[in-house]
DSSP file (Angstrom, degrees, kcal/mol; ACC not computed):
  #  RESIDUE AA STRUCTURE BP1 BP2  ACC     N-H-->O    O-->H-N    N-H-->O    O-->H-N    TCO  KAPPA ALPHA  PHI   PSI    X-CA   Y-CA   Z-CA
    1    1 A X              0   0    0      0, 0.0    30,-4.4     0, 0.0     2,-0.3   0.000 360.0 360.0 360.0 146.5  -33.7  -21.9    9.0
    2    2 A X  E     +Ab  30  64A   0     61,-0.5    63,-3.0    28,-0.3    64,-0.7  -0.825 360.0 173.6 -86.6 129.9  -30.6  -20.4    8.3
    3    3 A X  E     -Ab  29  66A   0     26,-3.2    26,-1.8    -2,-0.3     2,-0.3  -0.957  18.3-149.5-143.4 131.6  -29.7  -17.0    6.6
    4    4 A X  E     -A   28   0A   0     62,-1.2     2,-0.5    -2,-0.5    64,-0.4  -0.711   6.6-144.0-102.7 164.3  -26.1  -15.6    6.4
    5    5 A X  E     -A   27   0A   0     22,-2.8    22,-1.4    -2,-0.3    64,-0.1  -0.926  17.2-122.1-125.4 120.5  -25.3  -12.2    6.3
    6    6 A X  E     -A   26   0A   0     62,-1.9    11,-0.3    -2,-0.5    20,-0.3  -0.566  53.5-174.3 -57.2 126.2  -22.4  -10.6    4.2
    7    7 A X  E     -A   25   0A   0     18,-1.4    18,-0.8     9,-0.3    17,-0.5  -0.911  47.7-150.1-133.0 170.8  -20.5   -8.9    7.1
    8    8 A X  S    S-     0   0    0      7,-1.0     2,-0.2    -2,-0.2     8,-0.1   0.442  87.8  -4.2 -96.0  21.3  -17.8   -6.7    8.1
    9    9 A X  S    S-     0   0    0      6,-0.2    -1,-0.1     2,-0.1     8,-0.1  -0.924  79.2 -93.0 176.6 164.2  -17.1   -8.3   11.5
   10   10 A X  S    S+     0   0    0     -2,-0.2     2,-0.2    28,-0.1    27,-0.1   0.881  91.6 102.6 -77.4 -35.1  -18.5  -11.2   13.7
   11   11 A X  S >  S-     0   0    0      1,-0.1     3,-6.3    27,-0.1    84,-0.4  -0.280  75.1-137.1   2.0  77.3  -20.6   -8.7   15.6
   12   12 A X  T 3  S+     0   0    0      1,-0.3    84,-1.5    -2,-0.2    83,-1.2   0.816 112.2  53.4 -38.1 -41.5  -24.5   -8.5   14.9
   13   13 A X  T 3  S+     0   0    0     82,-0.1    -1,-0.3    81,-0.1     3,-0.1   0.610  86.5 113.3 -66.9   3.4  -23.8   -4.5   15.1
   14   14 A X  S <  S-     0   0    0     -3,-6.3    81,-1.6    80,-0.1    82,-0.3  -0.335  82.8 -99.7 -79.5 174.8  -21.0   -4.8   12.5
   15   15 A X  B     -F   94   0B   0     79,-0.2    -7,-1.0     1,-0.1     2,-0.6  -0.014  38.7-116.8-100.7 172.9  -21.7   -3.2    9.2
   16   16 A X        -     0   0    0     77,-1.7     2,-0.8    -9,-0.2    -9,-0.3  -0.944  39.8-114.3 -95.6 155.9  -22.9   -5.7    6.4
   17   17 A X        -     0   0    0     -2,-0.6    53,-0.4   -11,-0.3     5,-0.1  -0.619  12.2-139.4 -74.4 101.3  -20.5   -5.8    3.8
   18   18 A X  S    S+     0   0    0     -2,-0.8    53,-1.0    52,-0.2     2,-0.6   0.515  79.1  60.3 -10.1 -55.8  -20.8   -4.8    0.5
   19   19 A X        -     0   0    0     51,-0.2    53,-0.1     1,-0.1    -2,-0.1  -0.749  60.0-160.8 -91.8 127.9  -19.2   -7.2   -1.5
   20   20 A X  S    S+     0   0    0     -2,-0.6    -1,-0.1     1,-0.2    52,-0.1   0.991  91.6  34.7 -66.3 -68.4  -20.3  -10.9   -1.6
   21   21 A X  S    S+     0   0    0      1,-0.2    -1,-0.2   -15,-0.0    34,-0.2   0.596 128.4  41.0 -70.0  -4.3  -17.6  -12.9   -2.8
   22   22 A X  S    S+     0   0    0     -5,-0.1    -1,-0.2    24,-0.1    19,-0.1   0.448  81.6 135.4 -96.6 -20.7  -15.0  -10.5   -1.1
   23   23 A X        -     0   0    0      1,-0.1    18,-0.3    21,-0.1    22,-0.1   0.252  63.0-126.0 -29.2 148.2  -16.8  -10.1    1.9
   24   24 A X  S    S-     0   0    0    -17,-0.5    18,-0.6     1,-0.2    17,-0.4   0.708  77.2 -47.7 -77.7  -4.7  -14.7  -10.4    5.2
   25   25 A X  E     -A    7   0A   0    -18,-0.8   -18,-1.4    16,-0.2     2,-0.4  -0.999  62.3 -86.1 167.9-156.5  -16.9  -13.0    6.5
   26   26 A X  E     -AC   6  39A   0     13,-1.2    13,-4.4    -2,-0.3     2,-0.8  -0.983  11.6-149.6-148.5 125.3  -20.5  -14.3    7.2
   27   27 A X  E     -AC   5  38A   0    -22,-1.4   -22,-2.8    -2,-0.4     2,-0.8  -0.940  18.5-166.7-106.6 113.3  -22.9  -14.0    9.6
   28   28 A X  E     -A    4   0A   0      9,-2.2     2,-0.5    -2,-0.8   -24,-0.2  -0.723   1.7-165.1-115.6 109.7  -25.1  -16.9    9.8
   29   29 A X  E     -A    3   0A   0    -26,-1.8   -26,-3.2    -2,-0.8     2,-0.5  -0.785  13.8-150.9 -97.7 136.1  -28.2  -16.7   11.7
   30   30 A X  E     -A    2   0A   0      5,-1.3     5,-0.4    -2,-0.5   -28,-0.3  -0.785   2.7-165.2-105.8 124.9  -30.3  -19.7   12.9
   31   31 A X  S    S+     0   0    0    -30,-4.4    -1,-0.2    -2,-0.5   -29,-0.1   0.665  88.2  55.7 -83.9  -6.4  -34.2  -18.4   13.1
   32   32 A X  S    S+     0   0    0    -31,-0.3   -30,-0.0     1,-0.1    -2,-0.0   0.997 126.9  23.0 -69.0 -69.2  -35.2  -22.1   15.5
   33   33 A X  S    S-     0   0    0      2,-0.1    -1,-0.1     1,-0.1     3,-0.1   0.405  90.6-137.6-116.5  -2.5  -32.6  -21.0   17.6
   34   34 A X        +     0   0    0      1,-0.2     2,-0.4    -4,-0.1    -3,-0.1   0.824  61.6 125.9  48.9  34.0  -31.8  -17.4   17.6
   35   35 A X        -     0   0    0     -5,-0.4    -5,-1.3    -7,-0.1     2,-0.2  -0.895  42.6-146.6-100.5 126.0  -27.9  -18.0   17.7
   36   36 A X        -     0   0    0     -2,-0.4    -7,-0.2    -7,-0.2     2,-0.2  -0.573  10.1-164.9 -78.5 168.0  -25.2  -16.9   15.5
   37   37 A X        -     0   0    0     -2,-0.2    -9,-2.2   -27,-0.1     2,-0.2  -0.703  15.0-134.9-173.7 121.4  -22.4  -17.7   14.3
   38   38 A X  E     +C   27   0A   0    -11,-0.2     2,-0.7    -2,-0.2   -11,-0.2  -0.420  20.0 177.6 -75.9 109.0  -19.0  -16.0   12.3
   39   39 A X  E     -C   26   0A   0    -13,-4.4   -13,-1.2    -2,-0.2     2,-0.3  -0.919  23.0-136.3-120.2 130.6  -17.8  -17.8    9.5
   40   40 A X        -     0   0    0     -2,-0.7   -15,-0.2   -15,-0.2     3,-0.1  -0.791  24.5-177.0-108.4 151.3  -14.6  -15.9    7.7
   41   41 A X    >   +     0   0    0    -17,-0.4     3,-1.2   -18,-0.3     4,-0.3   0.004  39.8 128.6-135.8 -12.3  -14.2  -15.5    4.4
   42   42 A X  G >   +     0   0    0    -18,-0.6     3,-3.4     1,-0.3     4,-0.3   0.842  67.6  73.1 -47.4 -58.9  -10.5  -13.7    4.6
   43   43 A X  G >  S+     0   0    0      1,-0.2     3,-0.9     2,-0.1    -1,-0.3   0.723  93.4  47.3 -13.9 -67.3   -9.3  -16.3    2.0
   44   44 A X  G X  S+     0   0    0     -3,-1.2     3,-1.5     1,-0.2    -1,-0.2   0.456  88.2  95.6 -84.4  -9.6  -11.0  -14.9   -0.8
   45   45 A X  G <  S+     0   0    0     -3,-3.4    -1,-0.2    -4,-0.3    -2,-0.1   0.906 106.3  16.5 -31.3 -55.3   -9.9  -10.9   -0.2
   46   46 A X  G <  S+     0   0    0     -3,-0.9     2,-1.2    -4,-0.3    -1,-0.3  -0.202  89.0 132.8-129.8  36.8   -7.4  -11.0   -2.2
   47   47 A X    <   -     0   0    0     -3,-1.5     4,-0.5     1,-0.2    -3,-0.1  -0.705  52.0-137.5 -81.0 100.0   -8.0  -13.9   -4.1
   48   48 A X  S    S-     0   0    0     -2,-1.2     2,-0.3     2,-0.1    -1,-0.2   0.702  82.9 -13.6 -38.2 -56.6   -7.5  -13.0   -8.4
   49   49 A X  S    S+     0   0    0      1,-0.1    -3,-0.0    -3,-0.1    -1,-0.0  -0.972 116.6  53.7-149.9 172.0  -10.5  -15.0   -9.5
   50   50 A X     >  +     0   0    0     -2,-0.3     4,-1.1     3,-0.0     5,-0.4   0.088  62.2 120.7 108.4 -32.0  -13.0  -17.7   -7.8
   51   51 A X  H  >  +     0   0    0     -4,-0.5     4,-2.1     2,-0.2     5,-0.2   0.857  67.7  57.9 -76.0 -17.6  -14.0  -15.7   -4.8
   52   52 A X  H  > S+     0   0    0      1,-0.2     4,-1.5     2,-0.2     3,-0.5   0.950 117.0  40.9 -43.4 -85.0  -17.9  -15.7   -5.6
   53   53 A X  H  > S+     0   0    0      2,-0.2     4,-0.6     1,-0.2    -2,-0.2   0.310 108.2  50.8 -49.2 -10.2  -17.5  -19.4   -5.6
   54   54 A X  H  X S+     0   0    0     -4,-1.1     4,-4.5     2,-0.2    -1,-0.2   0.691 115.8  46.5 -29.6 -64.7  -15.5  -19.9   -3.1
   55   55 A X  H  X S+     0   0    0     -4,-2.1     4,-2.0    -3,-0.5    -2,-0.2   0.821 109.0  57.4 -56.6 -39.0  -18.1  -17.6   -1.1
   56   56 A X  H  X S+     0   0    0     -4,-1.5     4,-2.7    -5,-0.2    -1,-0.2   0.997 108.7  43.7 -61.0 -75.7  -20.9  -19.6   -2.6
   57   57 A X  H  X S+     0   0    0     -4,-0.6     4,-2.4     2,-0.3     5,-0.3   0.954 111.0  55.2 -47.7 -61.4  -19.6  -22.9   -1.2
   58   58 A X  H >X S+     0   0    0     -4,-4.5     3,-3.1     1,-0.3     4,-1.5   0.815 113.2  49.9 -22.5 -79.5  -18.7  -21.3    2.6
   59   59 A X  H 3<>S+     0   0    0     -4,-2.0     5,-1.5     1,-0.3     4,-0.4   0.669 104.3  47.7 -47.8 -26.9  -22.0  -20.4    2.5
   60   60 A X  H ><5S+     0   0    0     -4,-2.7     3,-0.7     1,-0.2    -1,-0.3   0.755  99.4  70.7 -94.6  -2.4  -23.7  -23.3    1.6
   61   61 A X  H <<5S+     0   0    0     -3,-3.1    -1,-0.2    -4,-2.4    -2,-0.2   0.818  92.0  65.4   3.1 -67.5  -21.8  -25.4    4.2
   62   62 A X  T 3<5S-     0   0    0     -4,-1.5    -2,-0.2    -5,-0.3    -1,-0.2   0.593 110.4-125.1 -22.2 -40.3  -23.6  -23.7    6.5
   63   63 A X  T < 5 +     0   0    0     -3,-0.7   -61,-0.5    -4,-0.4    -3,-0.1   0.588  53.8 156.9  81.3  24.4  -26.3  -24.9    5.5
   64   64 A X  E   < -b    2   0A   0     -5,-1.5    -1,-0.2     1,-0.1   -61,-0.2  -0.472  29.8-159.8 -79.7 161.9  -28.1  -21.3    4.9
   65   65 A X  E    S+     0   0A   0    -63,-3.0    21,-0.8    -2,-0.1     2,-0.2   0.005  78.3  41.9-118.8  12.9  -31.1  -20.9    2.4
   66   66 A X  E     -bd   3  86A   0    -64,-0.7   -62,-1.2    19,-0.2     2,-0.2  -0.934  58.9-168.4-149.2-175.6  -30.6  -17.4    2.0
   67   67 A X  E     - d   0  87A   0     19,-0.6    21,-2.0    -2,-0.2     2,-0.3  -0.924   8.6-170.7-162.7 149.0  -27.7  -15.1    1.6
   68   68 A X  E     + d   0  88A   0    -64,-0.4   -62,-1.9    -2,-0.2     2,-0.3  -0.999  25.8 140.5-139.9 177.4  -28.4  -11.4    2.0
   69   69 A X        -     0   0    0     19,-2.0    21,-0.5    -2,-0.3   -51,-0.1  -0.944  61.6 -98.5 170.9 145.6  -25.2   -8.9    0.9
   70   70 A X  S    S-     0   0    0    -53,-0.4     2,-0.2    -2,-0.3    20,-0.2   0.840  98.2  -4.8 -63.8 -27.1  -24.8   -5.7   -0.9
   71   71 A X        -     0   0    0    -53,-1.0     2,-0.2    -3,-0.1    19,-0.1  -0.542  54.2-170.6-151.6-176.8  -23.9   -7.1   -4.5
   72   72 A X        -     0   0    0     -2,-0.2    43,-1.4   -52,-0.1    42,-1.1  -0.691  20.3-138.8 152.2 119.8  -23.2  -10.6   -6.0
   73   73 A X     >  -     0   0    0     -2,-0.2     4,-2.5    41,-0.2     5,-0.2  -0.318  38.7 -88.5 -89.3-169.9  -21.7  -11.1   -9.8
   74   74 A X  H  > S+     0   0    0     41,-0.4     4,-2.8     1,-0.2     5,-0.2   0.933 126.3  47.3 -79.8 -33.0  -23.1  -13.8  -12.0
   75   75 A X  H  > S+     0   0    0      2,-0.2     4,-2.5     3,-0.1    -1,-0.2   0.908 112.2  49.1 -69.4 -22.9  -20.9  -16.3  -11.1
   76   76 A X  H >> S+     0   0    0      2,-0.2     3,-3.9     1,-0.2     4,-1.7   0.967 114.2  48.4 -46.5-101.9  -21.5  -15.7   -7.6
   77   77 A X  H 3X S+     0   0    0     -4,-2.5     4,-1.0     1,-0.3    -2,-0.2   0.629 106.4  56.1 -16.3 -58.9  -25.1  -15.7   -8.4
   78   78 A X  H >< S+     0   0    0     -4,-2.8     3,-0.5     2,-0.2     4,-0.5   0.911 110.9  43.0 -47.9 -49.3  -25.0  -19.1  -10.5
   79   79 A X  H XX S+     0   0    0     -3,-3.9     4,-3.3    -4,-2.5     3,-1.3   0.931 114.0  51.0 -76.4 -22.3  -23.5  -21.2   -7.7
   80   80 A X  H 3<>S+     0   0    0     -4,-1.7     5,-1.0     1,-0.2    -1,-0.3   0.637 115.0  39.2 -92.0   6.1  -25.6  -19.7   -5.2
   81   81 A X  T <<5S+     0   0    0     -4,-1.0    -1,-0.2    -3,-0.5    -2,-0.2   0.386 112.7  56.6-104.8   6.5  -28.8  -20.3   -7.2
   82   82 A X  T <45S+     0   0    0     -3,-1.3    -2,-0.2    -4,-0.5    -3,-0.2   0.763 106.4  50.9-115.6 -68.9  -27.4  -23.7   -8.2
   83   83 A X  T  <5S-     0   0    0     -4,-3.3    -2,-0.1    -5,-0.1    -3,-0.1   0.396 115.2-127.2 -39.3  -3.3  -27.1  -24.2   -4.1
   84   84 A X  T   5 +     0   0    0      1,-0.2     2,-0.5    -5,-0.2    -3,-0.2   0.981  65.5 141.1   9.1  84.9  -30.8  -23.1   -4.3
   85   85 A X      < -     0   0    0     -5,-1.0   -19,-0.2    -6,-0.1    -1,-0.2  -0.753  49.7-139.9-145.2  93.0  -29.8  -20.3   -1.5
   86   86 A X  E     -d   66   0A   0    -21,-0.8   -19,-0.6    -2,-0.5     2,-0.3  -0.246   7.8-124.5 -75.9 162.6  -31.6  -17.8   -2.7
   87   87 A X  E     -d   67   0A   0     23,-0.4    23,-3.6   -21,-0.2     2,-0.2  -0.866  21.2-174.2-153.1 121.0  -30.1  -14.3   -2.6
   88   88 A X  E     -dE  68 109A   0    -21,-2.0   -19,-2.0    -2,-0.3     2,-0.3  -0.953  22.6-147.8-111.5 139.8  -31.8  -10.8   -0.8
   89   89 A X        -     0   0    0     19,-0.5    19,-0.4    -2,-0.2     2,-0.3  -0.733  12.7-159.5-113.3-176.6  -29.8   -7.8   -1.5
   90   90 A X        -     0   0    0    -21,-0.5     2,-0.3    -2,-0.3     3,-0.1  -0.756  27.7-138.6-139.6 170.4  -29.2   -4.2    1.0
   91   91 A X  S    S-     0   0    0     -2,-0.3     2,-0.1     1,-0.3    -2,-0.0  -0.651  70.9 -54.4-130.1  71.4  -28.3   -1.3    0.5
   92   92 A X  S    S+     0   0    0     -2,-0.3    -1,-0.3   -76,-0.2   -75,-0.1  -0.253  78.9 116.9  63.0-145.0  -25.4   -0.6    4.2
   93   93 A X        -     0   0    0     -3,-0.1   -77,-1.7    -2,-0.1    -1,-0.2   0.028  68.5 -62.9  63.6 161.0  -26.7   -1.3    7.9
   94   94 A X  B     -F   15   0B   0    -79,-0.3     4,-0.3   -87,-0.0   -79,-0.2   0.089  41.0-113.3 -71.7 165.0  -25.9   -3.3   10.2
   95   95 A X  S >  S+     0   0    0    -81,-1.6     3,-0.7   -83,-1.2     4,-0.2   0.940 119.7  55.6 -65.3 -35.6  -26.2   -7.0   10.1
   96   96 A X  G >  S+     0   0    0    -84,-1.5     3,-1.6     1,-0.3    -1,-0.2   0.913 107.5  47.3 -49.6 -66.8  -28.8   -6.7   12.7
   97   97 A X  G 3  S+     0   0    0      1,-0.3    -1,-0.3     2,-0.2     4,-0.3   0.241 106.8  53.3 -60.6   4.7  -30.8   -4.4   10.6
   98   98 A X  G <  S+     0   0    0     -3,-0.7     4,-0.4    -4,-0.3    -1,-0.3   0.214 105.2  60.4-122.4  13.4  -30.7   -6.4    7.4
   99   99 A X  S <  S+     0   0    0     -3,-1.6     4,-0.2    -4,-0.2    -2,-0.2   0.196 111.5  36.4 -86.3   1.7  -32.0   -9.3    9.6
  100  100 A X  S  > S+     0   0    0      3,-0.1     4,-2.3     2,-0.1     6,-0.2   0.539 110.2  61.6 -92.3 -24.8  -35.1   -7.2   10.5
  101  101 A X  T  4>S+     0   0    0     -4,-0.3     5,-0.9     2,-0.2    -3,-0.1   0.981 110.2  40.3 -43.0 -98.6  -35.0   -5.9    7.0
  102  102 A X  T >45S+     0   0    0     -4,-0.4     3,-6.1     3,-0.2     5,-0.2   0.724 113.0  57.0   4.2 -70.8  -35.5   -9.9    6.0
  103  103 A X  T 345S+     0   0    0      1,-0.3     2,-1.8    -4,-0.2    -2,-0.2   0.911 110.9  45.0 -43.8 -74.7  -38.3  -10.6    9.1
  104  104 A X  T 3<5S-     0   0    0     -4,-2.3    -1,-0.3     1,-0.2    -2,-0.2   0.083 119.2-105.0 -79.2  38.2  -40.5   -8.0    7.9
  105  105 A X  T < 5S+     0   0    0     -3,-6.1    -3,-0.2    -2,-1.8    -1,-0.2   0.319  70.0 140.7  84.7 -39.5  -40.5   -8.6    4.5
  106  106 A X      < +     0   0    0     -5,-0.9     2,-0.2    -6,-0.2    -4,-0.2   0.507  53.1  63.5  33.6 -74.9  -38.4   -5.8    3.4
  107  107 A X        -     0   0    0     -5,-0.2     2,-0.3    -6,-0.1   -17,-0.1  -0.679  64.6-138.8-111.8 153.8  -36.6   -7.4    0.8
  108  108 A X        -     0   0    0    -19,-0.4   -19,-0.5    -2,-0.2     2,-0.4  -0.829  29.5-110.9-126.0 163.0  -37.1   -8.9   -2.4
  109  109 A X  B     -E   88   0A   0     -2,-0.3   -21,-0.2   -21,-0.2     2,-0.1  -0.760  39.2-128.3 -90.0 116.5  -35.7  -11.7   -3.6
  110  110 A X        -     0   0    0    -23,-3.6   -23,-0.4    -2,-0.4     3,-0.1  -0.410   3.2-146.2 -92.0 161.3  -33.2  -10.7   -6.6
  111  111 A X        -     0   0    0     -2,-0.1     2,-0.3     1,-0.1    -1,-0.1   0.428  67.8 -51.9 -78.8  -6.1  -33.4  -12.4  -10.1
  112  112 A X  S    S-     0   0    0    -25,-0.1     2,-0.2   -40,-0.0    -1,-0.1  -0.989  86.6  -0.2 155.6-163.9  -29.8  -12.2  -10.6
  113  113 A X        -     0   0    0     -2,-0.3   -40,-0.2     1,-0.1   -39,-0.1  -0.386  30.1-173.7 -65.9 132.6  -26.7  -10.3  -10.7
  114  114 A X  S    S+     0   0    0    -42,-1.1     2,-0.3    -2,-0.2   -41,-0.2   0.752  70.3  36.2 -78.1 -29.6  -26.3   -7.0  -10.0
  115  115 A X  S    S-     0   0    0    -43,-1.4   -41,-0.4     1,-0.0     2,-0.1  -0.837  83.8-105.9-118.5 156.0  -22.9   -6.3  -10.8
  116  116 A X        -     0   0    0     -2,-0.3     2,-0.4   -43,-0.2     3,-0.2  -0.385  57.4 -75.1 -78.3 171.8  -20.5   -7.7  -13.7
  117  117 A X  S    S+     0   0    0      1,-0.2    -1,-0.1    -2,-0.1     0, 0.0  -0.413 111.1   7.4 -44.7  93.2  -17.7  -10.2  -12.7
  118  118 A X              0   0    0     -2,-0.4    -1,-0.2    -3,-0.1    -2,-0.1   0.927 360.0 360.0  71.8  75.9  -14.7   -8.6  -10.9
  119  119 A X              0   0    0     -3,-0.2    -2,-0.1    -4,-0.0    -1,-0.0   0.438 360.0 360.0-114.0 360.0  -15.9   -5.3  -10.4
């Protein structure tokens, strides 16, 4: 299975990244194979409006079934529950550590957006 990780860099130690749809990219980790892989998101920095869904799409490309990032608005939230890639959120750490977060259970699965639209 696949679960990407909002990050700030390609880097398992790099921070994860607060923002979903802003994020600077995506870390997607494969648990059959224990590989990674950097997918960037720089489009959508500075994008005026879309970048949840934009981000939504990357990610489900991927092929992930989970997403885990500090925050996610509702549209955000809609495609990516619409992708049925259900969505853990974190509070900082490393990617690394919000992929152990995950293993063990950690994290709950949120119910929806945390933040309003273009915050």
């Amino acid at each position: 299975m696949k679960i990407a990780i909002s990050c700030q860099g390609p880097n398992l130690s790099d921070s994860v990244d607060p923002r979903f749809g802003r994020a600077k990219g995506f870390c997607v980790l494969d648990t059959d194979t224990n590989s990674h892989e950097y997918v960037d998101n720089t489009q959508n920095l500075e994008a005026p409006q879309g970048a949840g869904i934009q981000a939504a799409q990357n990610v489900a490309a991927t092929g992930a079934k989970s997403i885990i990032t500090g925050h996610v608005g509702p549209k955000a939230f809609t495609a990516l529950d619409k992708g049925k890639i259900k969505v853990y959120l974190i509070e900082g750490g490393t990617v690394e550590e919000a992929f152990a977060a995950y293993k063990g259970g950690k994290l709950e699965e949120a119910s929806g957006a945390d933040k309003p639209g273009h915050w």
